[in-house]
C-alpha positions in Angstrom: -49.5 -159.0 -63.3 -46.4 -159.0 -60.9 -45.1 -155.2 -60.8 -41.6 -156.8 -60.3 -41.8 -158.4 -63.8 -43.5 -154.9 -65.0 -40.1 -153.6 -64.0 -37.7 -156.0 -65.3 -39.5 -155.7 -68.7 -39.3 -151.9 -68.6 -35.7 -152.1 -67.5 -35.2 -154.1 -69.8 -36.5 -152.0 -72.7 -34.8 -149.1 -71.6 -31.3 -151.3 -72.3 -32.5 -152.2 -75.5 -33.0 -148.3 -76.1 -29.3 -147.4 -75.2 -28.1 -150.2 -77.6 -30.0 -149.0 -80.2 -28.8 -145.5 -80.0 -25.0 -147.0 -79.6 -25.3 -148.6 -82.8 -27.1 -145.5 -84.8 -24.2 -143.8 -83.3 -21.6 -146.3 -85.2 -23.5 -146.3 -88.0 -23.4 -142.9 -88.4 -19.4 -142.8 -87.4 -19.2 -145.5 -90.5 -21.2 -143.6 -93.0 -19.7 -140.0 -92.4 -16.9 -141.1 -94.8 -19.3 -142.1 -97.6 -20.9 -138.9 -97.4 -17.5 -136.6 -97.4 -16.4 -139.0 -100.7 -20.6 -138.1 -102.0 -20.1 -134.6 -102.0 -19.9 -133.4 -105.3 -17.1 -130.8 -106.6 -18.2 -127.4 -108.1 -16.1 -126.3 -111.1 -16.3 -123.5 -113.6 -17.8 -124.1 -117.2 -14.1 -123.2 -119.0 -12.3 -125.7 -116.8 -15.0 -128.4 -117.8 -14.3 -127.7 -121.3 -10.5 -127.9 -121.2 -11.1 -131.4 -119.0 -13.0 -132.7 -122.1 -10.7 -131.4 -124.8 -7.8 -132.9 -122.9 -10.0 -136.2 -123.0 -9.8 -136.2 -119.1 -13.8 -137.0 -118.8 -15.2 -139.9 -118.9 -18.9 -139.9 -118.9 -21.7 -136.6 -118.8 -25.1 -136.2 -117.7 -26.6 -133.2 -118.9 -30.4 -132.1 -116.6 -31.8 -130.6 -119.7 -34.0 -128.9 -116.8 -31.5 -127.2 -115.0 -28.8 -127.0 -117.6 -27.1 -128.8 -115.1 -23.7 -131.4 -115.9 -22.1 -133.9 -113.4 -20.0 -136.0 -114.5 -16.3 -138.0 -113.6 -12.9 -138.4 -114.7 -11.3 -141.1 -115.9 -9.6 -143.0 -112.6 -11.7 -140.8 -110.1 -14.6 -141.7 -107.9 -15.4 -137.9 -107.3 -18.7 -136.6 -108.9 -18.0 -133.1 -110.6 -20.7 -130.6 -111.4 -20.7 -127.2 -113.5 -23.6 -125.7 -115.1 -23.4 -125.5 -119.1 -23.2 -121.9 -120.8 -27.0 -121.4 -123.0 -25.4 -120.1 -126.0 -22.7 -122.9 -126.5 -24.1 -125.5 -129.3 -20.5 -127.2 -129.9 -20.6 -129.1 -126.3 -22.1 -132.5 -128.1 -20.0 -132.8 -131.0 -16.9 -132.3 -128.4 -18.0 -135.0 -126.4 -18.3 -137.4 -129.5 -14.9 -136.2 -130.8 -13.6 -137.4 -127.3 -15.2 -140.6 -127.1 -17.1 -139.2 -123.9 -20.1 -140.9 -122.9 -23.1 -138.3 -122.3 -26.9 -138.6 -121.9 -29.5 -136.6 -120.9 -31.8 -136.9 -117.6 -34.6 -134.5 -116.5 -34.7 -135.4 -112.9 -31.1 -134.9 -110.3 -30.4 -138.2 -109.4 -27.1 -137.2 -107.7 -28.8 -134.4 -105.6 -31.5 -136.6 -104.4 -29.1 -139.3 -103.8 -27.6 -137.0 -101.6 -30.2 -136.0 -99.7 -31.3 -139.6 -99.2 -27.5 -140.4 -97.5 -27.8 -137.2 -95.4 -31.2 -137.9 -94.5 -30.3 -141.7 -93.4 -27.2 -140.3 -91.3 -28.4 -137.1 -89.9 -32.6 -137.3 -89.7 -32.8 -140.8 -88.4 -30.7 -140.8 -85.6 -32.1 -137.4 -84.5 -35.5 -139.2 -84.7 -34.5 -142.2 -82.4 -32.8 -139.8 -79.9 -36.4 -138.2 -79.6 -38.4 -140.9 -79.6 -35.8 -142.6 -76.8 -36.2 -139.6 -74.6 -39.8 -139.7 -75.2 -40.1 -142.5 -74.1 -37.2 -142.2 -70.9 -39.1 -139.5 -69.8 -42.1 -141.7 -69.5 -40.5 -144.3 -67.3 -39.2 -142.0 -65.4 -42.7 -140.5 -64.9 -44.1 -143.5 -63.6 -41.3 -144.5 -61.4 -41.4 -141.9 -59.4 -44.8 -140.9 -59.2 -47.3 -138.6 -61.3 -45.6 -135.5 -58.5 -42.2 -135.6 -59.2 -40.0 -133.9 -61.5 -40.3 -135.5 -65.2 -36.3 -135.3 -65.9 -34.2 -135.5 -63.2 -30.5 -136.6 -63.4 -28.4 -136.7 -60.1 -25.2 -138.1 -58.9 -27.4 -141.5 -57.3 -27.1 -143.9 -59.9 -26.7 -146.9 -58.1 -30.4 -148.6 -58.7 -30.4 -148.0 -62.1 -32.4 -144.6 -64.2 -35.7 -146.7 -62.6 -34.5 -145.8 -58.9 -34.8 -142.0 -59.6 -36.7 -140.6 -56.9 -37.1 -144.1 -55.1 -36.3 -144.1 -51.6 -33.7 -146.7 -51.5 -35.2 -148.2 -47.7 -34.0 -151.7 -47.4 -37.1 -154.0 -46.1 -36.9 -156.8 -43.8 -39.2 -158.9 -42.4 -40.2 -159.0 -38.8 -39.6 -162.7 -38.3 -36.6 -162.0 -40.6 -34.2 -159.8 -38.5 -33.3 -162.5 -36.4 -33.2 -160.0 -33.1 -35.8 -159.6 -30.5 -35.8 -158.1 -27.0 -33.6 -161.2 -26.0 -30.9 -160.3 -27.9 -30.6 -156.5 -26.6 -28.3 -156.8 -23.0 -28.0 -153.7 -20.7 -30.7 -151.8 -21.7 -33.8 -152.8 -20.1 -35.4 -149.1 -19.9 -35.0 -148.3 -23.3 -36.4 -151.7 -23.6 -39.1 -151.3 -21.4 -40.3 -147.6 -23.2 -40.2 -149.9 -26.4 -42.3 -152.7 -25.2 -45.7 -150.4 -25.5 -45.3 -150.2 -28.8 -44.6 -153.9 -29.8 -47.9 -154.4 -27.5 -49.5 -152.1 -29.7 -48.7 -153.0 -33.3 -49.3 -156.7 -31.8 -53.0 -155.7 -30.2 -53.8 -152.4 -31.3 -57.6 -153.1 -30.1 -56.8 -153.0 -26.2 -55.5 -149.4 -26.5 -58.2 -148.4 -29.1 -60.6 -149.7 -26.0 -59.6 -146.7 -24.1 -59.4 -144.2 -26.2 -55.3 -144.5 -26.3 -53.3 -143.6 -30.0 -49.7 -145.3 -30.9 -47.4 -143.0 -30.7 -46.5 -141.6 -34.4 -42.5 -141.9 -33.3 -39.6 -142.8 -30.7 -36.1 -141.4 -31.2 -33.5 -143.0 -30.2 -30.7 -141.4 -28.4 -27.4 -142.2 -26.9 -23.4 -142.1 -28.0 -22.2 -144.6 -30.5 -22.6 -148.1 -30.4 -25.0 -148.4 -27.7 -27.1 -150.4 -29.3 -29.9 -147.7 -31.3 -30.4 -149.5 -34.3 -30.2 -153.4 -32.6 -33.4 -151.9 -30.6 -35.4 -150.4 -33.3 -34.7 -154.7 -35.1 -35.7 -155.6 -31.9 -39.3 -153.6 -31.9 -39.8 -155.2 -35.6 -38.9 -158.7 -34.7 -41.3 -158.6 -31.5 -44.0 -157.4 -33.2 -43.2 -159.5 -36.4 -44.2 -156.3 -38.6 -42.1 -155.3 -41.9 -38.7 -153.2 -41.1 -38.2 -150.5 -43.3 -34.7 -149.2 -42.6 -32.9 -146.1 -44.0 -29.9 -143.3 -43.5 -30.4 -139.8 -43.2 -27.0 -139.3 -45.6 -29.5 -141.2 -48.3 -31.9 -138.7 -48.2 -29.4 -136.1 -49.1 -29.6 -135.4 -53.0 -27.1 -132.5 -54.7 -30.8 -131.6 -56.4 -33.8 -130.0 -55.2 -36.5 -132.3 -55.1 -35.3 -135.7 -54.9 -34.5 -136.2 -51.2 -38.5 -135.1 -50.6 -39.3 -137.6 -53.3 -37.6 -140.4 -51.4 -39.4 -139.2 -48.3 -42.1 -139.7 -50.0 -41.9 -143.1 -51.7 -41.0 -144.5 -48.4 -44.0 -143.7 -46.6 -46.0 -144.6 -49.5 -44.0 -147.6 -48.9 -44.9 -148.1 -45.4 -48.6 -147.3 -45.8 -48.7 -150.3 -48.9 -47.3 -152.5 -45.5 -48.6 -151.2 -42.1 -48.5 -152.2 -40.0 -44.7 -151.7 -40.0 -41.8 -149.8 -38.3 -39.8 -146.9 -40.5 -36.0 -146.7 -38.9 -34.2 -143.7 -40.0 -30.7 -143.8 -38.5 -28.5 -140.5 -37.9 -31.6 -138.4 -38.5 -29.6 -135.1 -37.4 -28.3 -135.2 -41.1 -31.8 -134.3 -42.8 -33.2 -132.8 -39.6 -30.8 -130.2 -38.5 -32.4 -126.8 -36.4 -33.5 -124.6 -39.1 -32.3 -120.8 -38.9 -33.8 -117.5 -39.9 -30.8 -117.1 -42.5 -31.8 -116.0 -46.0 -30.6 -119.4 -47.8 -33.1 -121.1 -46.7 -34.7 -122.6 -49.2 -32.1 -125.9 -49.5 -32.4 -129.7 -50.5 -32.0 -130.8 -46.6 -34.6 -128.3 -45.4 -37.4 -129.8 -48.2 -36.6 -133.2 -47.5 -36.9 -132.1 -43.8 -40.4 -130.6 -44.3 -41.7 -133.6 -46.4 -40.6 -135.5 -42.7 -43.0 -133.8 -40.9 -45.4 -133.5 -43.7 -45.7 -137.1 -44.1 -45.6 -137.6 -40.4 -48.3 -135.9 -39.3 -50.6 -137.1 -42.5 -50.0 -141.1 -42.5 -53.1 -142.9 -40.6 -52.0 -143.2 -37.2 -54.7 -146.5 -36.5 -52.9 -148.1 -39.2 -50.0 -148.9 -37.2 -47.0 -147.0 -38.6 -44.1 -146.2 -36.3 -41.0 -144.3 -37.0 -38.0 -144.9 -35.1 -34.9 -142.6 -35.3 -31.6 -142.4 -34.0 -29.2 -139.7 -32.9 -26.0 -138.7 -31.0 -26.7 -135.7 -31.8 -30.0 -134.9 -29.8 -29.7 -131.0 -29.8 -29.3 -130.0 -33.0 -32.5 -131.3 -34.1 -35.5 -129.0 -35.7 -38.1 -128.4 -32.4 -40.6 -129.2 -35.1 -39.6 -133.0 -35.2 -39.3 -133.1 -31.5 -42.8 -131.8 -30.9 -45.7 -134.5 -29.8 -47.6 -135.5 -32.7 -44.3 -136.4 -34.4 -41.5 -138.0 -32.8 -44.0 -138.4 -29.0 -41.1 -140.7 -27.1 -37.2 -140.0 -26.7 -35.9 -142.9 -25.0 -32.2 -142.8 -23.8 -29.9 -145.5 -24.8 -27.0 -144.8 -22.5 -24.0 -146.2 -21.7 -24.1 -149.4 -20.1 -23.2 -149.5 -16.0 -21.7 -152.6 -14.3 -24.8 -154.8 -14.3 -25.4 -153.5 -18.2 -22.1 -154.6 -19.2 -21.8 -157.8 -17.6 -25.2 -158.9 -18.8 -23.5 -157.7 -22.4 -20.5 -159.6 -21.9 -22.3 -163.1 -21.3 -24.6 -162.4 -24.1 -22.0 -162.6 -26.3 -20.0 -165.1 -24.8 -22.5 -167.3 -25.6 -21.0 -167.1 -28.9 -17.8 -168.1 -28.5 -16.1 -171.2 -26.5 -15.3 -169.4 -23.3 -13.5 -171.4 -20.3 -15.6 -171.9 -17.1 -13.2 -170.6 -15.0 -13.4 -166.9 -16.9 -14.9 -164.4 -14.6 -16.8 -161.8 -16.9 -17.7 -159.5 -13.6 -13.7 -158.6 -13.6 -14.5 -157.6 -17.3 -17.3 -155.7 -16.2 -15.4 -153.8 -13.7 -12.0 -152.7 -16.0 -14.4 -151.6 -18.8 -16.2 -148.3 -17.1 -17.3 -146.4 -19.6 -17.3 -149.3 -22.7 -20.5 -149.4 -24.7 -22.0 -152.4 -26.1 -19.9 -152.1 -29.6 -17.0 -152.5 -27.5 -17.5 -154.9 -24.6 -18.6 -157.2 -28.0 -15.7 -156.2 -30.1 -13.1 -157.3 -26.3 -15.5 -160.6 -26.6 -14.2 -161.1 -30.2 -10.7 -160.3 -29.8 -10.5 -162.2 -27.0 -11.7 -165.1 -29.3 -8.8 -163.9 -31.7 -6.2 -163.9 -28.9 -6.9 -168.1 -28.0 -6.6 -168.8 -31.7 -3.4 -167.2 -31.9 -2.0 -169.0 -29.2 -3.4 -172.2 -30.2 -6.0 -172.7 -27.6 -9.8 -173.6 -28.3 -11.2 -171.9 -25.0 -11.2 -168.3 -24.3 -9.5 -168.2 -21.4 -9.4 -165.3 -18.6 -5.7 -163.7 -19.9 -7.5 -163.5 -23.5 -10.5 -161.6 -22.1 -8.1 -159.0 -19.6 -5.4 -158.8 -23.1 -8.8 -158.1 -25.1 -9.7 -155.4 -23.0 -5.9 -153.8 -23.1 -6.2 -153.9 -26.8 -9.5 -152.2 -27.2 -8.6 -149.3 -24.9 -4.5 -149.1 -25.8 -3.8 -151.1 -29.0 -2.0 -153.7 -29.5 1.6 -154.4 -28.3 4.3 -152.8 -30.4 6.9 -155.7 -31.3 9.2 -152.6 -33.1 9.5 -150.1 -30.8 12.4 -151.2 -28.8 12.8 -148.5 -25.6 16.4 -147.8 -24.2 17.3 -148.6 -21.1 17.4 -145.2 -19.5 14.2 -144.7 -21.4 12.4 -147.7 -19.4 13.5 -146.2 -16.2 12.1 -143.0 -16.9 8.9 -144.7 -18.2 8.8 -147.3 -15.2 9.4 -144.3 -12.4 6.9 -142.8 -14.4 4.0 -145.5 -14.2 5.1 -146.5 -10.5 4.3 -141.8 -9.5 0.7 -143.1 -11.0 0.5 -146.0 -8.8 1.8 -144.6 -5.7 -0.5 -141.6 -5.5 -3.1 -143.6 -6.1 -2.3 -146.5 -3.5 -1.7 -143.9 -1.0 -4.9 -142.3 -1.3 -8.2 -143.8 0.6 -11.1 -143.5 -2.4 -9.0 -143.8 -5.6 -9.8 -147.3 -7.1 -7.5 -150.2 -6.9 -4.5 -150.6 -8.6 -5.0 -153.4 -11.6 -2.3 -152.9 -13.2 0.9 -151.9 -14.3 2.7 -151.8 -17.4 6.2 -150.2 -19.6 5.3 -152.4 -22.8 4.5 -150.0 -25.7 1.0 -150.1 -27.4 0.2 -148.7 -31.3 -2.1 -146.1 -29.6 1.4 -144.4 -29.0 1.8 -144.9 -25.5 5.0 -146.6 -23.8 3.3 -147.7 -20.8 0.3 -147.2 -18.5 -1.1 -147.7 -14.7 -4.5 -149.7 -15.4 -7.1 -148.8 -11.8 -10.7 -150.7 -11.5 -13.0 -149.5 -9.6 -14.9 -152.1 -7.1 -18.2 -150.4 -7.0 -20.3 -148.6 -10.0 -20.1 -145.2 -9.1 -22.5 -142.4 -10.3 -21.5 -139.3 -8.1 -18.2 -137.9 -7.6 -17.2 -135.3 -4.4 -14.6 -132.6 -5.2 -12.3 -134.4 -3.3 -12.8 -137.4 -5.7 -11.5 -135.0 -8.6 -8.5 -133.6 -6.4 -7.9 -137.1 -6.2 -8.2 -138.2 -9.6 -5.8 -134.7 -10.5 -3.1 -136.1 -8.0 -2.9 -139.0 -10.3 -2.7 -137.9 -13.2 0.1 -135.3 -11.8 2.2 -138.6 -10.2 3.6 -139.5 -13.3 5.2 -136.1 -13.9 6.1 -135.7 -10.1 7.8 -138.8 -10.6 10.2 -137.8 -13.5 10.9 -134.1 -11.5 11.6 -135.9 -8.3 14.0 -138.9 -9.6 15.4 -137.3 -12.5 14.8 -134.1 -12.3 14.2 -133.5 -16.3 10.4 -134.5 -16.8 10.2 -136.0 -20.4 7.1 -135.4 -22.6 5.4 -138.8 -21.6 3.1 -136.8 -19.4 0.9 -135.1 -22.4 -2.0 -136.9 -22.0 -2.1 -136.9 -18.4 -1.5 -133.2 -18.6 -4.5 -132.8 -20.8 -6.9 -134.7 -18.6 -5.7 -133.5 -16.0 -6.8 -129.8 -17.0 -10.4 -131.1 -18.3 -11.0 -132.5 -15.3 -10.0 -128.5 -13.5 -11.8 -126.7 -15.8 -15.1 -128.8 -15.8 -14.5 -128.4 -11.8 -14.7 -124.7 -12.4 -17.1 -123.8 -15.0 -19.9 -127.0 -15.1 -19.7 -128.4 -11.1 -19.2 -125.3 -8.9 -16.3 -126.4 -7.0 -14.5 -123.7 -6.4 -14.7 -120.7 -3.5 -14.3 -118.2 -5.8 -17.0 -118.8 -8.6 -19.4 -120.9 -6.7 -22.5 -122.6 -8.4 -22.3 -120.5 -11.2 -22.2 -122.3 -14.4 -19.6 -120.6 -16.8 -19.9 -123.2 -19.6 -22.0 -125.5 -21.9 -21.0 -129.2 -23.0 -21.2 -129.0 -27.1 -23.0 -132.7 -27.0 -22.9 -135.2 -23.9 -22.8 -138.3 -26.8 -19.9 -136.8 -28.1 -16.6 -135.6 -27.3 -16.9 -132.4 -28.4 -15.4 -130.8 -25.0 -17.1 -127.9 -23.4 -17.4 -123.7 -24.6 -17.3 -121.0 -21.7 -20.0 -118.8 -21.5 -18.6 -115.9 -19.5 -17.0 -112.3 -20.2 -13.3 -112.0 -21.3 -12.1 -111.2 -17.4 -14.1 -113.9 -15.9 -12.2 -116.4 -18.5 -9.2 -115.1 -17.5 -10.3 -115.7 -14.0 -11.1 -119.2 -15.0 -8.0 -119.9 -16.8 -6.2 -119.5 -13.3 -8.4 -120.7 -11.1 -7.9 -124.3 -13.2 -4.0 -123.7 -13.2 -4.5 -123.2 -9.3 -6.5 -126.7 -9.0 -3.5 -128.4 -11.3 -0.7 -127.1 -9.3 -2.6 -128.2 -6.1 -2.7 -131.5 -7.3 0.9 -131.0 -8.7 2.1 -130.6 -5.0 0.2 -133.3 -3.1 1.5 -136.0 -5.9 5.3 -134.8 -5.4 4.3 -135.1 -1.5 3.1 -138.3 -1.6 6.0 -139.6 -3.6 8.4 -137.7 -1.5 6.8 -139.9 1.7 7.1 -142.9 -0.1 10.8 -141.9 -2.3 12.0 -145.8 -1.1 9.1 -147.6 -2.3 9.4 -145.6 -5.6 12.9 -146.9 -6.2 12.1 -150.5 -5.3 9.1 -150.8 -7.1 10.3 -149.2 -10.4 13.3 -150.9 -10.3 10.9 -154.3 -10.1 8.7 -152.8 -13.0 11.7 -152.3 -15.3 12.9 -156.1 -14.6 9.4 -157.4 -15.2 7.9 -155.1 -17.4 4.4 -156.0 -16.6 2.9 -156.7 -12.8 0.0 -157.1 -11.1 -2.2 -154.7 -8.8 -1.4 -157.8 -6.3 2.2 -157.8 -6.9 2.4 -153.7 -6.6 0.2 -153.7 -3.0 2.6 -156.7 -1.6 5.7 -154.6 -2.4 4.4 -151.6 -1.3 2.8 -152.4 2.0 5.5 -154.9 3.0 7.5 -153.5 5.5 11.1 -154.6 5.4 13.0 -150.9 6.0 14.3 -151.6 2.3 16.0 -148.2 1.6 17.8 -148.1 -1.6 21.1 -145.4 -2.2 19.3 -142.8 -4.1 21.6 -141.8 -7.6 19.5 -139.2 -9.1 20.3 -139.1 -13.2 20.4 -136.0 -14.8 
């Protein structure tokens, strides 16, 4: 019989179950009344009397048993009772004076109709309730397993009281995913370190030949939206296996016992369809470095020890391989990381030049993009873009020619996509002053200055004084020619002096800086203090490494790992490294004080220019010197 129709049958049962109690519920809502109006009033023997003489009563019964008398009054429903005192003999020939009709009975009738009404309204549904639990905690039994807890209620509701202790893993077909290694651009290692194991769930006999075992599981590691979880569809749609596919976060259960139940109805799972791949993405949420605390004993921790239970106890010949991804490599348990377990960390990095632009014409290909579109300019402006984002600049770009009523992407679309991905998008409300453009134009023009004046900064792109909804009014856009993976300490001077020309700009022209150097500021000091305490670049600490990076997927900025006096030594050694790039951008701009009117004054008519428009201006050599009128 098809266990899916066992299930709909049971789940369908278990409705029936909460209807019925529903309606024993109303019934017994609707018969409380009837058995408030059935209760019977007790009243004294003398006041019975006086009813009668009074020729209230309208009809007696008498228990000859019990000496007991119910009886009613005339226009009233409610059933009286009194008991009748032995030595009175004159209580029949009152009644037949009164007309009252009497008779005699040896059984309660009253009582036991009573009883019957409480017995329907109170017994029965106490009864069903039982037998409903009963029969709950059965299902519940055999949906999770003959192991797990027989009554367990949580805050997971979703897949009905039958997904209790289920794992929740969504499965996919191989052939089903629709991605293979085709589909993955820009990361051919990772893809390379994966291509063993599709070989092996395709062939496992060739590496059983030699002696060789599949490795039990790969983790995936890298900063957002490089691409971990398209890779670990990838592996399942080359090998054409089942993709069983999971978040840590669903693992986590506010009581004990459940996420290890989950844990273990997914490998049970797995084992009913190896050979398959198990993907568990952000894994650092159930697999966090245990301590030596006291609290100890948690739901995370025995979900994470079912992990590596179940690891190191599936078949390893039957061709089961877990997949995981993190951003948060460091923080894992060293038990998950040992071999045996996860046996393969393959990095899934940021994308270089070569990596992007293979990324950007992978997803060109779905959109209509004009032939003339040069992707390898993409490539360059987007250093440090990971696949989530060079696809997300395809897309927008594809957004941008709609807009404007064109059916090609053309090349502005793809250089606008790229502004609004990094900046935001243009902000139509935020109208700038006049005064205020000036200041933000000299400002742009320090940046570009310092920057052309220097012989290894990168090219000037760029330039711009129209606001964006990331909050800033204007920025200097540089793209580099060349990937480039080392930097000299002259490169970060360098990159210091820029981020100082803004500022130098304002003080120099205007002599009032404005606050439209925070960011600059900011990076401008990261860039000092990683000098100082990760690279070694300076006379007076050497190579001595005075801090740690938190996580190198994340920003989560760097901690100093030094005494109270040394950080005080750091702290001026990077104010010393600002200042000195402080001075040579006011230099710089001080050599070049015509160009800096000339150009700004262009910028503020304009708005936006080129890189080519800014070099032709500021190379060209016609002794333009503008009267200087400093503003206050």
């Amino acid at each position: 019989m098809d266990p899916n129709s066992n299930q709909k049958r049971r789940q369908t049962m278990f409705i029936y179950a909460i209807v019925a109690l529903f309606v024993v519920y109303i019934l017994s809502a609707m018969l409380s009344p009837q058995i408030r109006q059935s209760v019977t009033k007790e009243v004294s023997y003398s006041d019975f009397l006086e009813q009668v003489d009074d020729g209230d009563v309208q009809s007696v019964t008498l228990n000859t048993d019990s000496q007991a008398i119910t009886y009613h009054l005339k226009g009233d429903d409610t059933l009286y009772t009194t008991t009748q005192f032995p030595d009175d003999t004159t209580l029949v020939s009152r009644l037949e004076e009164k007309g009252v009709d009497f008779s005699a009975d040896a059984s309660n009738n009253s009582d036991s109709t009573l009883w019957w009404v409480l017995f329907l309204s109170y017994a029965i549904p106490i009864v069903i309730m039982l037998l409903g639990g009963w029969a709950l905690n059965r299902y519940i039994k055999k949906s999770m397993g003959d192991d797990g807890p027989s009554m367990t209620f949580g805050s997971n509701m979703g897949m009905g009281m039958g997904g209790l202790g289920k794992s929740g893993a969504r499965e996919v077909k191989g052939e089903d995913t629709g991605v293979t290694f085709k589909d993955v651009a820009g990361q051919d290692e990772a893809k390379e370190s994966l291509a063993e194991i599709v070989g092996f769930l395709e062939d496992p006999s060739k590496y059983a030949e030699i002696g060789a075992k599949l490795p039990r599981g790969a983790l995936l590691v890298g900063p957002p939206g490089t691409g971990k979880t398209l890779l670990a569809k990838a592996v399942a749609g080359e090998a054409r296996v089942p993709f069983f596919s999971i978040s840590g976060s669903e693992f986590v259960e506010m009581f004990v016992g459940r996420g290890a139940a989950k844990v273990r109805d997914l490998f049970k799972q797995a084992n009913e369809k190896a050979p398959c791949i198990v993907f568990i993405d952000e894994i650092d949420t159930i697999g966090k470095r245990r301590d030596a605390g006291l609290n100890t004993n948690d739901e995370r921790e025995q979900t994470l020890n079912q992990v590596l239970t179940e690891m190191d106890g599936f078949d390893n010949h039957k061709g089961i391989v877990v997949l995981a991804a993190t951003n948060r490599p460091d923080s894992l348990d060293p038990a998950l990381l040992r071999p045996g377990r996860f046996d393969r960390r393959v990095p899934v990095e940021l994308p270089d030049l070569a990596g992007r632009a293979a990324i950007l014409k992978l997803h060109a290909n779905d959109v209509k993009i004009d032939p003339s579109c040069d992707l390898d300019i993409i490539a360059r402006m987007t250093a440090g873009a990971s696949g989530a984002d060079l696809a997300n600049m395809i897309n927008e770009s594809a957004l941008r020619a709609v807009r404007m009523g064109r059916k090609r992407v053309i090349q502005e679309d793809l250089q606008e996509s790229v502004e609004v991905v990094i900046a935001g998008e243009k902000r139509k409300s935020t109208v700038l002053s006049d005064h205020e453009k000036e200041v933000v134009s000299y400002h742009e023009i320090g940046h570009a200055i310092v920057a052309a004046a220097q012989k290894g900064s990168a090219p000037v792109n760029k330039i711009t004084i129209v606001p964006r909804t990331s909050g800033t009014l204007g920025y200097t856009m540089q793209v580099e020619e060349d990937e480039k993976f080392l930097s000299t300490r002259q490169d970060y001077l360098d990159r210091i002096a820029v981020l100082c020309g803004g500022r130098a700009a304002e003080e120099l022209i205007f002599g009032d800086p404005s606050d439209g150097a925070g960011n600059d500021i900011q990076r401008a000091t990261e860039i000092a203090r990683n000098m100082v305490t990760r690279f070694g670049m300076t006379d007076e600490f050497g190579m001595v490494a005075l801090g740690e990076v938190r996580n190198r997927y994340l920003d989560g900025g760097s901690t100093l790992s030094c005494s109270e006096g040394t950080a005080q030594r750091v702290d001026q050694a990077v104010i010393d490294l600002v200042e000195q790039g402080h001075a040579a951008a006011r230099e710089s701009l001080t050599a070049h004080r015509f160009k800096l009117h000339e150009l700004a004054r262009y910028l503020q008519k304009k708005e936006t220019i080129t890189g080519d428009e800014f070099m032709n201006i500021f190379l060209r050599d016609d002794g333009f010197a503008p009267k200087i009128t400093p503003q206050g």
